[in-house]
N, C-alpha and C positions, 0 to 999 in steps of 0.2 A: 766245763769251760774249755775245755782242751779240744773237744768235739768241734766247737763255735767255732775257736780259733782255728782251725783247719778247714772247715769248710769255707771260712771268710777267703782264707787262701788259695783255695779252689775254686773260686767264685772269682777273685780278683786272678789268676792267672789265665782263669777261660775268658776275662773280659780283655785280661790285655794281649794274646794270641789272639783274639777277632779284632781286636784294634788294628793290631801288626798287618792279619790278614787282608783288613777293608783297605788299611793305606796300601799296601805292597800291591793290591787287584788297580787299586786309583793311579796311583804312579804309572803301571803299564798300558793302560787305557787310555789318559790324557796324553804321557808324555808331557809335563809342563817344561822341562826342562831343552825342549827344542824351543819353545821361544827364543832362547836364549842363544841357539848355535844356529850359523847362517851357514849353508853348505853355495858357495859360490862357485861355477860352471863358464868356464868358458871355451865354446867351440864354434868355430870358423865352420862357413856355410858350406859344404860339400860339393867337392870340386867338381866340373862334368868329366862323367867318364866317358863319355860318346854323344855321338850328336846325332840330333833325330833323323830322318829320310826328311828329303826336300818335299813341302809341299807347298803348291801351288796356290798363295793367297784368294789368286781369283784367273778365270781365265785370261790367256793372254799377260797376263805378269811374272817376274821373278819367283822362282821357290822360294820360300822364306825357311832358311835354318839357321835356329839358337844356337847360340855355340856357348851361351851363358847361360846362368839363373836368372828366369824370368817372374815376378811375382804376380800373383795370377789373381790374390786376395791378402787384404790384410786389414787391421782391426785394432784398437786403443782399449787396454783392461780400464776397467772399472769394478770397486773395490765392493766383495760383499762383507761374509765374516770376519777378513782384514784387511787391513787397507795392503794394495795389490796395484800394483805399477807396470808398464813398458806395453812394447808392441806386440802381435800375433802377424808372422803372414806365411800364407801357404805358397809355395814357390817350387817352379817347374823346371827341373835342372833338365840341362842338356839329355840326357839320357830315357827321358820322359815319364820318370817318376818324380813324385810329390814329397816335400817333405813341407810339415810344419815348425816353424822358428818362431820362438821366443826369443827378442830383444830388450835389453835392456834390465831384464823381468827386476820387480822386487816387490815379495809377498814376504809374510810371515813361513816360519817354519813348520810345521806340524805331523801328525802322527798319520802315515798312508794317502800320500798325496799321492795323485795322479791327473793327469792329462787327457783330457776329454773334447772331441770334436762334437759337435750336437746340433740338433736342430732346432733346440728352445731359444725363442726371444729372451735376450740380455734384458733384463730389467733392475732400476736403481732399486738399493734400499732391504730391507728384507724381504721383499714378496719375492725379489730376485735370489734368496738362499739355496732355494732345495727344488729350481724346475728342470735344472740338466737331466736328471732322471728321469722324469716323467714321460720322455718319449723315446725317440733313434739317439744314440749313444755311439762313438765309437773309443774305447779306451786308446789310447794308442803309450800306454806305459807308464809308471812310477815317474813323480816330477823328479826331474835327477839334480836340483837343487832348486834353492830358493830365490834364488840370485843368480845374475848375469844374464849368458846367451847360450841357446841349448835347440839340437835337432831332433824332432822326433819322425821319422821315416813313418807316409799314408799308407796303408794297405792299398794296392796293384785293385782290388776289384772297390772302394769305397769310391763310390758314386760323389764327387765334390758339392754336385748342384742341391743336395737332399740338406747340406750341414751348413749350418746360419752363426754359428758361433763355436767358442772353444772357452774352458772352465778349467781351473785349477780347483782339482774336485778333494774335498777329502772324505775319503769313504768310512771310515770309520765316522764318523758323525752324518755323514749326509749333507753336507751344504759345500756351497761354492766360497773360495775365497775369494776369489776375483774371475769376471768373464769379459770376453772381448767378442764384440761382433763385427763378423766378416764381411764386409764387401768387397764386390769382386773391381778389380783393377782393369 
């Protein structure tokens, strides 16, 4: 009887260390508990550090030089895996590098978000979940919150005319939160 009653207990302490285990692997996987915390951002569009060399619109005319942020493309998200709010646009500061701005943004939280330029058509609905992947990608960095307004500096050789949209990617799962499609201004 004694034999029973210990192996019962060996039996119930091996089921509940995999219990402990399965939730404690779940917990760090989903992250549920980011639903719940908004990391809000806010940063001012970057100021020009220098101004381009004058160039010649067309013959016979004025140089034409930016002495500001000119927005070159920009784009309204639309909501996949959560509903996913604000602007996208890529903008050409005085110095004649590119950055991408998030306005207004407001998505859900989650676990390994990132920022994604891409060349996949935005599509409504789920068929639009999981196509950023599927082709030219360019990460350009962890979302660095879920909210507000936020720069994320193009890479010097990224070809702009190749990328049709941009994704709040979450890679640990594979699907888009929300994508905006780029037109050019």
């Amino acid at each position: 009887m004694a034999r029973i009653r210990r192996a019962g207990k060996l039996i119930l302490t091996g089921i509940a260390v995999a219990a402990v285990t399965v939730v404690a692997a779940a917990l760090y996987f989903f992250q549920p508990w980011k639903l719940w915390q908004d990391e809000t951002v806010v940063e001012s569009l970057p100021s020009p550090a220098a101004t381009l060399p004058a160039e010649p619109a067309s013959p016979g005319e004025s140089p034409v030089v930016p002495t500001s942020p000119l927005t070159v493309a920009a784009g309204k998200f639309i909501s996949h895996e959560h509903t996913t709010t604000g602007v996208v646009k890529i903008v050409r500061l005085a110095d004649g590098t590119h950055t991408l701005r998030l306005e207004n943004l407001d998505t859900s939280n989650g676990p390994d978000l990132h920022v994604w330029l891409t060349d996949a058509p935005v599509k409504e609905g789920r068929g639009g979940w999981g196509v950023f992947d599927d082709g030219k990608y360019v990460s350009l960095g962890k979302l660095k919150g879920n909210k507000g307004n936020q720069n994320y500096v193009l890479p010097a050789d990224a070809e702009l005319s190749d990328y049709t949209s941009v994704s709040v990617w979450c890679a640990r799962f594979g699907v888009s939160f929300g994508a905006a499609e780029l037109t050019q201004v």
